[in-house]
C-alpha positions as CSV (number, residue, x, y, z in Angstrom):
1,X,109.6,2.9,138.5
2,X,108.2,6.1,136.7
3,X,105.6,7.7,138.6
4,X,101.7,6.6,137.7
5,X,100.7,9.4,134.8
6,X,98.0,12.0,135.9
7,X,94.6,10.6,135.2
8,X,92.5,12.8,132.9
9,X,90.3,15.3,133.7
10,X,86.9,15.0,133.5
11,X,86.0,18.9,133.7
12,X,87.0,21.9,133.0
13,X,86.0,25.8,134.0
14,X,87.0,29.6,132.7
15,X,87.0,31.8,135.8
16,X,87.0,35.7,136.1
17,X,86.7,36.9,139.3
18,X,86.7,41.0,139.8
19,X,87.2,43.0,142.2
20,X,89.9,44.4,144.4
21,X,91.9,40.9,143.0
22,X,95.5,42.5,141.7
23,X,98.4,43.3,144.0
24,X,97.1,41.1,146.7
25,X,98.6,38.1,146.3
26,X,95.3,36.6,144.3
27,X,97.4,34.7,141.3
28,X,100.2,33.0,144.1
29,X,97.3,32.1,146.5
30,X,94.9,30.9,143.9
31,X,98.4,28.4,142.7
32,X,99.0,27.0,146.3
33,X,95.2,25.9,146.7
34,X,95.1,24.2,142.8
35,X,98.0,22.4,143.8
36,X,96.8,21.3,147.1
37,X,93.7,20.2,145.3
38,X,95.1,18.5,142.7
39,X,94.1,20.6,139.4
40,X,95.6,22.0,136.9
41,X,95.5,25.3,135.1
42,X,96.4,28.8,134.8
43,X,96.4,31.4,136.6
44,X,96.9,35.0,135.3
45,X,96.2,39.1,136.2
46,X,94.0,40.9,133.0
47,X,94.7,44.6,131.9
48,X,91.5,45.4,133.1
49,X,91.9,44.5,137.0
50,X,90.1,41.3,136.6
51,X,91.8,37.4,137.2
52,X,91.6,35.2,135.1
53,X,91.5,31.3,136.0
54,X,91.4,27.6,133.8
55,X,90.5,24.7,135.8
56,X,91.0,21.2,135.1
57,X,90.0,18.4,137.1
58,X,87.6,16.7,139.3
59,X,84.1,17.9,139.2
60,X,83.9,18.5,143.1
61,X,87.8,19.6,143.5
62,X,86.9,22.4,140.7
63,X,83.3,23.5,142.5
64,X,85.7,23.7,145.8
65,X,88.4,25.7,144.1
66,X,85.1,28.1,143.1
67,X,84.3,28.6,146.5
68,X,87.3,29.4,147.6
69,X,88.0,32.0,144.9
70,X,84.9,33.7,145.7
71,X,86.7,34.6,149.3
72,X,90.2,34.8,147.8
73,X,93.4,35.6,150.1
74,X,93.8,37.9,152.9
75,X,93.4,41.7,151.6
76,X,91.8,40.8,148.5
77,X,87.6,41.8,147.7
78,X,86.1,40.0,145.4
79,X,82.9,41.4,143.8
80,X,81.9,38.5,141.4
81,X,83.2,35.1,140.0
82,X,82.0,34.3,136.3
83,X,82.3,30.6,135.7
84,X,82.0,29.2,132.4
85,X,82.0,25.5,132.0
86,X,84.3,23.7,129.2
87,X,85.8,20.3,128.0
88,X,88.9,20.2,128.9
89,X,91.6,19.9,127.3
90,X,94.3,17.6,129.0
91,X,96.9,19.3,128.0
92,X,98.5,20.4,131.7
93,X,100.4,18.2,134.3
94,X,100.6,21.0,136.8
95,X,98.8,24.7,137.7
96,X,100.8,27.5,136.5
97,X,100.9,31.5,136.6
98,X,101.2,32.6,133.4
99,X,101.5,36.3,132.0
């Protein structure tokens, strides 16, 4: 049997968290904790120093995944998280680092 298809997420949210965030291991640590939590997404480092983060999923999961950006990995300082609300899009089956 095919496995059951991803059901649909019912929100979506822009992130940009600054700081001391690039060359810490921010974008492979903010993938493992998606994953675990079952979103999906992007994840990618801006010219400027900043990261940049699309969430798709569960209102609560997505909330979570906030909270746990605004701490970040080991070695990283983060300064402030900017979340912007969307519709999503449904377009993902999986979290990514893109470039």
């Amino acid at each position: 049997m095919p496995p059951e298809p991803r059901p649909r997420p019912t929100h979506a949210c822009h992130v940009l968290v600054r700081g001391d965030v690039q060359g810490v291991g921010f974008r492979y640590f903010t993938q493992r904790q998606a994953a675990r939590m079952n979103l999906v997404g992007w994840v990618r480092n801006l010219p400027d120093g900043d990261v940049e983060v699309y969430l798709e999923g569960e209102e609560d999961d997505i909330r979570r995944m906030i909270q746990i950006l605004s701490r970040g990995p080991d070695y990283a300082r983060v300064d402030e998280v900017k979340e912007t609300w969307r519709t999503p899009s449904g377009s993902f089956s999986d979290f990514r680092i893109t470039y």
